[in-house]
N, C-alpha and C positions, 0 to 999 in steps of 0.2 A: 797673348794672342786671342780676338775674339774669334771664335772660330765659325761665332753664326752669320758673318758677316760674308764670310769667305765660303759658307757653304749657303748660303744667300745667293750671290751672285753665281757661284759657277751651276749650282742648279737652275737656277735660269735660265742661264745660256745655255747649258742642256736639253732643257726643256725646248725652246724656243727652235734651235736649230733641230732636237729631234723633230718636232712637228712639220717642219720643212720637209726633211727628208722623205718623211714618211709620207707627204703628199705629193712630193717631187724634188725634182733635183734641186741642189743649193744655187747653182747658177745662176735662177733667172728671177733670186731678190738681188742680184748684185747689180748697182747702180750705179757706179764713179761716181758723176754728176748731182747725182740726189744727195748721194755724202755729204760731197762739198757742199750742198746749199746750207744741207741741214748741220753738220759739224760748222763751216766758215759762221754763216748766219748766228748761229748760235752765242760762237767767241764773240764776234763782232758785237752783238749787243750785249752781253757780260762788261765787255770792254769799256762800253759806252758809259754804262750803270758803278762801276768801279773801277780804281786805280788801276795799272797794269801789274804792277808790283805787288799788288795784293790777291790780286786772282793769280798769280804764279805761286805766290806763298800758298794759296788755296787749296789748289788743286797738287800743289806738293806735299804738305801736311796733314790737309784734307783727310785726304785716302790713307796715310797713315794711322793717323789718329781714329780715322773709324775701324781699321781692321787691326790695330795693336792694343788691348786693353791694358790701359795703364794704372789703372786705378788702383790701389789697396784695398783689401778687404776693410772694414773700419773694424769689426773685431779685433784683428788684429793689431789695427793703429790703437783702440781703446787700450787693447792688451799691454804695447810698448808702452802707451801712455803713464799706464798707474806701475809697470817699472823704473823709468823715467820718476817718478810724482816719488817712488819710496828712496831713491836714491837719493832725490835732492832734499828730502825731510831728512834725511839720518848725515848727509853729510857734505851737503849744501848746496847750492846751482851749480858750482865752480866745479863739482865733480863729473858732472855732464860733456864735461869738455873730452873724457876716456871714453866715451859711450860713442858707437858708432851706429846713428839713424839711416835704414834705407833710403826713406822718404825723404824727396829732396827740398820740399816745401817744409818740411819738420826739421833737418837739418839745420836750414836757414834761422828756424824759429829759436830753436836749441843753442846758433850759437850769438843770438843777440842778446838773450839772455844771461852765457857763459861771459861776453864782453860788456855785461854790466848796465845796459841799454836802459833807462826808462820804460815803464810799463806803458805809456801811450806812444812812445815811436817806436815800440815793439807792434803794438796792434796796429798802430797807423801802415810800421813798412809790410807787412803781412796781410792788411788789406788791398793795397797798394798792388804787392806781390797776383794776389791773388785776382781784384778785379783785372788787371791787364791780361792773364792768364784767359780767364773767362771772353773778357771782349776779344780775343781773336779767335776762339772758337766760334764764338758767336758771329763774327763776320764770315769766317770758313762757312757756316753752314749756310749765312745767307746768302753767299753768292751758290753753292752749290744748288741751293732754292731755285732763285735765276736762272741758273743755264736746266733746270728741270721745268720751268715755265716758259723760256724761251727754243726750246728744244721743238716739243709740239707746233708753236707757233710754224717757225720754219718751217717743219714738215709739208704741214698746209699750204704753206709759198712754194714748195717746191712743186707739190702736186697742181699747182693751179699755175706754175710756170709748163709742167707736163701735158696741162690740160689744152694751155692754150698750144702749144704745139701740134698737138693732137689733132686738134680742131681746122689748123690751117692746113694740114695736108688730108684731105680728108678722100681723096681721090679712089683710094685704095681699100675699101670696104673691109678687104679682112688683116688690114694693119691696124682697123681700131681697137679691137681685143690686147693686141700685143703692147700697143702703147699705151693703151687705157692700167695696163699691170705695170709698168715701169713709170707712171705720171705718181699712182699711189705709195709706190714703193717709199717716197721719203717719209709719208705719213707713217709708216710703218716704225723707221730709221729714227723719228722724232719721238714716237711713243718707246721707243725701247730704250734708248738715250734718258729718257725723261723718267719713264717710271720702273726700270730696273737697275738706275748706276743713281744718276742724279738724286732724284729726292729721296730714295733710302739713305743714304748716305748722307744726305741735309737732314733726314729723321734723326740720325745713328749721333750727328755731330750734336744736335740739340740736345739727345738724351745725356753723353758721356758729358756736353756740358753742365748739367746738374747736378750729375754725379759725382764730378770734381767740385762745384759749388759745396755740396753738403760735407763730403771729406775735407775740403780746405777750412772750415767753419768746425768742423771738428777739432782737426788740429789746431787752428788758433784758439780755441777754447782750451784744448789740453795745455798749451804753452804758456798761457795768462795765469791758470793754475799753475801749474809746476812752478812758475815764475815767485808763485806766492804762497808756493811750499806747503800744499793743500794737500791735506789727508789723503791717500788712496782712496779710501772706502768712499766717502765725499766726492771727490773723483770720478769713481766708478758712475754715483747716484747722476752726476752732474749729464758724462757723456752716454750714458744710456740713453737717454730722450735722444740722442741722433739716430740711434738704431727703432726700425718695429719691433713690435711687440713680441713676434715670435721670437726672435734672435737676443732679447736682453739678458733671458736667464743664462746664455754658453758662455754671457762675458767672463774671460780670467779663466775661462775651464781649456783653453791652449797655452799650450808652455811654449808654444814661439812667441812671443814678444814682437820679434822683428828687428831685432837689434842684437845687436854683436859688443861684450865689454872688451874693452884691449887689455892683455893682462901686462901686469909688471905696473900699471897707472894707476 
């Protein structure tokens, strides 16, 4: 779970309606109409910009994937890695097969290796694996991008639809105050849409996307190894350079691994 994501957005919204209140009642940002412009609007041109099946994928996975951390420590993956690397030096790939990987992209790698696979359509399916991974992250955040640029826009339409209302009834001198505060309101409804859900979350998807990049680059480097029966120690030197510099010396210094052996195999 990332937790700063979830305490990201509900302190906003804290924030945001505390200062309502505290100037006045909540009541009189509520707009039906300006909603609609500004939510309808919004989809509509998301819609227009991308498949529809893709902006449902989006905004389903979306949100999960920025507030579920999935990612492994790479410590840890280096860790299974160079147990993984001495198990198949002492008693061959085939034995890998008892070994149970958390990692479901490691898994994958582990058991094309155990089925004897060639070392180029091992990298190939593993590349394969991995860029399609990436490119739909990478479209989830782009549209979330979108509906955080088209958010604002709307606003603005909505307010300059309130505007002109405003304007044609003008009879009544001191209905201009009141309607001049519910013309703005979708401006309001557009910025908070746009830059407290939308574009954090197009930020959040961009980041976790590279940080699935370098972890999946990881493990397919640890796999190419194992695959060719490669020292630990060698090993270790190899996947260090994934990690900064701070974090290289704790490698090996956890005795989780990440892996589970089945016994009796």
């Amino acid at each position: 779970m990332d937790f700063a994501t979830l305490i990201g957005l509900i302190v906003g919204v804290i924030v945001v309606v505390a200062a309502i209140l505290v100037g006045s009642g909540l009541d009189i940002f509520l707009n039906l109409p300006g909603f609609l412009i500004v939510v309808g609007g919004t989809m509509a041109a998301t819609f227009v910009k991308f498949p529809l099946n893709k902006v449902f994928i989006a905004l389903k996975t979306g949100g999960q994937t920025a507030v579920m951390n999935v990612q492994q420590d790479p410590r840890a993956l280096i860790d299974t890695s160079l147990k993984l690397a001495e198990i198949a030096r002492k008693n061959g790939v085939l034995a890998l097969e008892s070994v149970e990987v958390k990692n479901p992209f490691f898994r994958r790698g582990i058991k094309l290796c155990v089925d004897g696979h060639p070392t180029e359509v091992i990298r190939s399916a593993m590349i394969r694996d991995m860029e399609l991974s990436i490119h739909r992250n990478e479209e989830g955040s782009h549209i979330f991008s979108a509906i955080g640029d088209s958010a604002p826009a709307f606003g603005m339409i909505g307010t300059l639809v309130g505007l002109v209302q405003m304007l044609s009834a003008m009879d009544d001198p001191k209905s201009i105050g009141p309607a001049m505060a519910v013309a703005l309101l979708t401006t309001l409804y557009g910025a908070i849409i746009a830059n407290l859900i939308a574009l954090p979350i197009s930020d959040k998807l961009e980041s976790k996307t590279e940080e699935e990049r370098l972890t999946k680059e990881l493990i397919l480097e640890a796999i190419m190894q194992i695959q060719a029966r490669q020292s630990p120690m060698i090993l270790a030197d190899i996947l260090e350079g994934f990690l900064p510099e701070n974090q290289r010396a704790r490698v090996g210094d956890d005795d989780d691994g990440g892996y589970d052996e089945e016994e009796g195999t």
